[in-house]
Each structure stands twice: as structure tokens, then as C-alpha cells.
N, C-alpha and C positions, 0 to 999 in steps of 0.2 A: 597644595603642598606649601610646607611653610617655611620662610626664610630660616639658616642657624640662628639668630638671635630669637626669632619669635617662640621656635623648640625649646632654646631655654628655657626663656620665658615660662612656657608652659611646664617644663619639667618645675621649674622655681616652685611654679604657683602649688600644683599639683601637688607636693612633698612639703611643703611649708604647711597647705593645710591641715594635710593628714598627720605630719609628726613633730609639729612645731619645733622644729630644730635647732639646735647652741650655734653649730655650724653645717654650714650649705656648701659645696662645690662644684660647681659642673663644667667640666671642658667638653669640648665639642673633636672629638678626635676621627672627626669625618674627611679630612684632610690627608690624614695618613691611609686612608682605603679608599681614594678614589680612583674610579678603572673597575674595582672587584665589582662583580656580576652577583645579582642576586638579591640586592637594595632597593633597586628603585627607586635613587632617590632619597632615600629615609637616613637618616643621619646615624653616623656613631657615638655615643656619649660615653665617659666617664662619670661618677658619681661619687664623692666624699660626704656622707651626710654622719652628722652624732646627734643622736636623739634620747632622750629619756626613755622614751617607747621602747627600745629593742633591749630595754634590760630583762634580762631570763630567757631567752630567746637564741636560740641556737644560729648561728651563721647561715643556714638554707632557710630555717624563718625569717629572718630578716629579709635575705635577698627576695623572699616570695611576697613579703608585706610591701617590699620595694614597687616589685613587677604589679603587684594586685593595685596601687595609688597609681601607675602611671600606664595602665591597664588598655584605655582607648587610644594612648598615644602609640603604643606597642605594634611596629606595622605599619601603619601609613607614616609616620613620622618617627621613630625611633627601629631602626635597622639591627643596633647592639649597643648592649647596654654594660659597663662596667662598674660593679658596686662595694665601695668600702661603707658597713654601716657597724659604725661603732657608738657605745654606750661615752657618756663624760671621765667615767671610772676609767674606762680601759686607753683614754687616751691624755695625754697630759696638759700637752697645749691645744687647747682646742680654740683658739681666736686666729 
């Protein structure tokens, strides 16, 4: 099992390489659900990522191209997953 930093980490790596991203986010909102039953351990993340990639791409494509990159993590180290994936177009300030 692996520390919250090193999850990141791995979320980072995972979604950097597959969608080379303008911007990356990840909070760790495993804090707010601890006690609930059913984890094991595996963490809650949030996700703000803007990618090039998700232009023409309907919002349940995106979130499945999300889940299919971070695919091995899903389960033993990722419990629940929260995702905003927006295009540069659709969002203004993206720094």
C-alpha cells in the first residue's frame, strides 16, 4: 500500500504521460472519508486535469479515458476518484 504522497505521485505520472496536460490537480480527499467501510485503505482523490486530448469528446468519454490511464491504480490504491477534465477552450484561466 502506498503512502498519500506516493498515490499522487503515481496519479501525476500516470496522466502526464498519457495526456500531456496545460494543467494537473490532484487533492487527496481521503481525509474527509475516513472510518467509511469498504476502502481498504485505498485513497480518495480528486482530479482537475485540461488536456488537449479531451477536445470532441463527450464528458463520460473523458472520465473513461481518465479511469482507463489510471486503470492499475484503480482498487488497490485509488478507492474514489473525482474528475473535472476540461479542454484549454472551455476553460479560461488555466495556470
Amino acid at each position: 500500500m502506498l503512502s498519500s504522497e506516493e498515490r499522487k505521485s503515481q496519479i501525476h505520472q500516470k496522466l502526464t504521460q498519457t495526456f500531456a496536460p496545460l494543467a494537473l490537480d490532484i487533492i487527496d480527499d481521503s481525509a474527509k472519508h475516513r472510518g467509511h467501510s469498504g476502502h481498504g485503505g485505498a485513497g480518495h482523490f480528486s482530479v482537475r486535469i485540461i488536456a488537449t486530448t479531451f477536445a470532441g469528446h463527450t464528458l463520460v468519454k473523458r472520465h473513461r479515458l481518465v479511469y482507463a490511464a489510471l486503470q492499475e491504480l484503480i482498487g488497490p490504491e485509488i478507492h474514489a476518484l473525482s474528475i473535472e477534465a476540461r479542454t484549454p477552450d472551455e476553460v479560461k484561466d488555466y495556470e
